[in-house]
N, C-alpha and C positions, 0 to 999 in steps of 0.2 A: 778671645771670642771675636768674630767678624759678624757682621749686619753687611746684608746686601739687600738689595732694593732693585728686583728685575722689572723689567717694560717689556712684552711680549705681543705682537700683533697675532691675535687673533685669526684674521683672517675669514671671517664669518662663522664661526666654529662658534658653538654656546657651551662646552668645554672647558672646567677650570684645569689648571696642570698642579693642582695641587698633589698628586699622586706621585708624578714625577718629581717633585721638590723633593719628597721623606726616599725618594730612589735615590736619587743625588746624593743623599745624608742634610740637608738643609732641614732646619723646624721653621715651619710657614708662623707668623703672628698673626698679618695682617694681610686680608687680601680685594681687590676692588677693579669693577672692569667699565671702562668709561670709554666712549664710542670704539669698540674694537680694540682697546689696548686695555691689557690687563696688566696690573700692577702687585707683585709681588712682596712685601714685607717679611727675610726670613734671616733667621742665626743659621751661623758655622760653628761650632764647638771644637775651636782647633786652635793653635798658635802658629801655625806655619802656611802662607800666605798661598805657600805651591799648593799646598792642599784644598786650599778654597778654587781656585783657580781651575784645579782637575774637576774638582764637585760641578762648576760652573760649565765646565764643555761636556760633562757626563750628563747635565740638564736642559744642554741648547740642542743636543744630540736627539736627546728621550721626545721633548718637546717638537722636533724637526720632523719626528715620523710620525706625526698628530700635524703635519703643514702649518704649523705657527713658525715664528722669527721673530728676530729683536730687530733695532737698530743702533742708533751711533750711541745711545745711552743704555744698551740692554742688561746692564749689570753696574750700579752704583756700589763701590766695598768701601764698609767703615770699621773701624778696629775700635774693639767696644771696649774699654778699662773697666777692667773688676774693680767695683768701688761699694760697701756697703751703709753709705749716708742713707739713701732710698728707701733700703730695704730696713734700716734699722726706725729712721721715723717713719715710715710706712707702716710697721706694725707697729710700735708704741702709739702711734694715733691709732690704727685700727681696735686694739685691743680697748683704748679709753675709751673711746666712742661705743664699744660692742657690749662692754658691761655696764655703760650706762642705761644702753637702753635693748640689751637684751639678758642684762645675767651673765651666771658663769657660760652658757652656749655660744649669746652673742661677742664675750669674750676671744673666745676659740677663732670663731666664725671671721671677727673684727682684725686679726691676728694674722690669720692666715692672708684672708682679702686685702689685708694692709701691706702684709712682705709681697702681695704677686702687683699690685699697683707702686711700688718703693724699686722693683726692680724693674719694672716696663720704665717708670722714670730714669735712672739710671742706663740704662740702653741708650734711651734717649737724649738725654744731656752729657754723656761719657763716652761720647762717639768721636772719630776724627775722620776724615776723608783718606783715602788709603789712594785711589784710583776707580777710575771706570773703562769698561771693557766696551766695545763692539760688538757687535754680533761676531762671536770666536770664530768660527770656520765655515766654512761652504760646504755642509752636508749633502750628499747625496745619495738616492739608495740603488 
């Protein structure tokens, strides 16, 4: 699995491209827009690097006909190791804490909450730097 992390100039537009990410095949996480650049947080659910890559100029392409642009850092790639530490005490703490103070529900509840925070950890601390792209090509229509 890959994490990229795009920077995309706005351009005065109050438009997220979040539409065009799920185009691409990219799952957005996290997203944030600070003076005209918006910032991107998303997975690739792939093992082949070419494939991220095509995802990534199928996105600067969709994004180009909406007058947005990247620059020298418009695509951060991290290569995310499947590792299940996270997810496993993620839910063992969620689940103790949920029946403590919710019952069998907040069990469930605690469980579930705990493996989706155990694998955002993981994401996170099981990442490597793979490369960073440019702004891929000079679109024009």
């Amino acid at each position: 699995m890959y994490k990229v992390i795009f920077k995309v100039s706005s351009n005065g537009s109050f438009t997220n491209s979040l539409k065009e990410l799920r185009k691409a095949g990219f799952i957005p996480i996290y997203f944030r827009r600070d003076n005209g650049v918006e910032e991107y947080t998303t997975l690739y659910n792939s093992n082949d690097i070419n494939e991220v890559k095509e995802a990534i100029i199928d996105f600067a392409y969709l994004i180009s006909k909406q007058g947005k642009n990247g620059g020298y850092d418009f695509a951060k790639i991290y290569k995310v190791e499947d590792k299940y530490i996270g997810k496993l005490a993620g839910g063992g703490l969620g689940a103790l804490l949920g029946y403590q103070f919710g019952g069998i529900a907040g069990l469930i509840l605690g469980t579930l909450g705990g493996i989706f925070l155990g694998e955002l950890f993981d994401i996170s601390y099981g990442q490597t730097l793979v490369g960073l792209i440019n702004w891929p090509i000079q679109l024009t229509s």
